[in-house]
C-alpha positions in Angstrom: 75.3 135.7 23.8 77.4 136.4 26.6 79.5 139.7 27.7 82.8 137.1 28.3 82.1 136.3 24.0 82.7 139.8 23.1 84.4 141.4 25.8 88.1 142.9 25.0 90.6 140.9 26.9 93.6 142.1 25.7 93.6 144.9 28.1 95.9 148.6 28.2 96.1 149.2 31.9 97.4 151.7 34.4 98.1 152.2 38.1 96.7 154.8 40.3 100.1 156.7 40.5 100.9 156.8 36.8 100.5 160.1 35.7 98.3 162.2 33.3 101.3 161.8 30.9 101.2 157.9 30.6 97.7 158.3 29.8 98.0 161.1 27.2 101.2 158.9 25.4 98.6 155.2 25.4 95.7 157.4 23.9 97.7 159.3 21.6 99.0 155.9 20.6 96.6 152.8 20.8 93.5 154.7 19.2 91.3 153.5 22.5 89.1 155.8 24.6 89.3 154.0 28.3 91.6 152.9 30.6 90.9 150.9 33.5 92.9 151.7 36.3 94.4 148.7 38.4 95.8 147.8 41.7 97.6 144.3 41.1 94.5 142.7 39.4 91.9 144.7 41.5 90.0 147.4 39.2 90.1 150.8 40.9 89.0 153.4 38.6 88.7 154.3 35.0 89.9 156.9 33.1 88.9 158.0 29.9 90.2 160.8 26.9 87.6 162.8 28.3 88.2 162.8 32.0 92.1 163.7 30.5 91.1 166.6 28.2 88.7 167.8 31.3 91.6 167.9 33.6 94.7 168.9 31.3 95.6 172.6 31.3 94.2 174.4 28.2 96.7 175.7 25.6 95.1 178.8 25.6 95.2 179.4 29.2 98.6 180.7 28.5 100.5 178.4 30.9 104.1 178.5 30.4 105.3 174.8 28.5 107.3 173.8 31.4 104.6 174.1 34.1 102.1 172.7 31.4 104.3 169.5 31.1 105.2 169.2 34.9 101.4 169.3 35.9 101.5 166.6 33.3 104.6 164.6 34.5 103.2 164.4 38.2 99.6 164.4 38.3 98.6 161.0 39.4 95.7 159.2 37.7 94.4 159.0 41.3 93.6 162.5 41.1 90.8 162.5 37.6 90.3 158.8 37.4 86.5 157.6 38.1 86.2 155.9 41.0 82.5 155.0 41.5 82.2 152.6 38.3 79.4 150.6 36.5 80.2 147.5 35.8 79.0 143.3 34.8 80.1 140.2 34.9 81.4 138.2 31.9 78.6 135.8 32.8 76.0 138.2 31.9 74.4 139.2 28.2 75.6 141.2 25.9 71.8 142.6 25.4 72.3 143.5 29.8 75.4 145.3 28.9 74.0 147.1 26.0 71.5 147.8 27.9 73.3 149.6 30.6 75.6 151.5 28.3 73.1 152.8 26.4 70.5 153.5 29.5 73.3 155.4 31.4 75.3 156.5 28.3 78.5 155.9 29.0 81.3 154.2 26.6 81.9 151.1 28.2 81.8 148.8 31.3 84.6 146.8 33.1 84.0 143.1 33.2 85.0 141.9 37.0 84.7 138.5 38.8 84.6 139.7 42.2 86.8 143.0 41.7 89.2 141.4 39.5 89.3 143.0 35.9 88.7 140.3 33.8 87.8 142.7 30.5 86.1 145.7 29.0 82.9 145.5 26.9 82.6 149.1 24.8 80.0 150.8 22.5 82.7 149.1 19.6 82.6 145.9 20.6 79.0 146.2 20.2 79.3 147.9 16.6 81.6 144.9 15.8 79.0 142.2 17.1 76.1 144.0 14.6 78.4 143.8 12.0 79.3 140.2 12.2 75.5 140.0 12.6 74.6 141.9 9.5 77.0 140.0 7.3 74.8 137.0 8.1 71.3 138.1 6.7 
């Protein structure tokens, strides 16, 4: 089985000048983890709800609201994203990709063709495959 048969295609993506903001409202509302960061169809970085709650000003730190949501409103993803990424090719396995995620454990891999984001294979679209799996035995 190949990466391109399990691979999420229908894709939440952001540009390197959106903000922190944008990021918080998509994981706060589309349940999901990563975001691939994109320049036209070129993938440019990741960012995930770790790298955000990493780089977001604690609540405790007793920043005023209005400087906590400006630091918000203007910090570009260009700033926290991951730029250096791991990543396969839809033409590859799905055991390759496991392999990788769970070698270097990390959460998921872009799919690119060239540097084009084609897709995203996660750790749940593994858990999905092993259940379709297990429902056949």
């Amino acid at each position: 089985m190949l990466v391109r048969d399990i691979m999420t295609t229908d894709l939440t993506t952001l540009r390197e000048d959106e903000t922190m903001l944008d990021a918080t409202l998509i994981f706060a509302r589309a349940g999901i983890h990563h975001i691939p960061i994109v320049n036209g169809k070129r993938l440019v970085g990741l960012v995930t709800d770790k790298d955000l709650k990493h780089y977001s000003p604690s609540i405790l730190s007793g920043l005023p609201i209005e400087e906590y949501n400006r630091l918000m409103e203007s910090t570009p993803l260009s700033k926290i994203m991951t730029r250096t990424l791991l990543t396969i090719e839809p033409g590859k396995t799905v055991r390759e990709a496991a392999q990788i995620l769970d070698d270097r454990r990390i959460g998921c891999l872009p799919v690119v063709e060239g540097s084009e984001l084609k897709g995203i294979i996660t750790n749940r679209d593994l858990v999905k495959l092993l259940l379709h799996l297990l429902k056949e035995i």
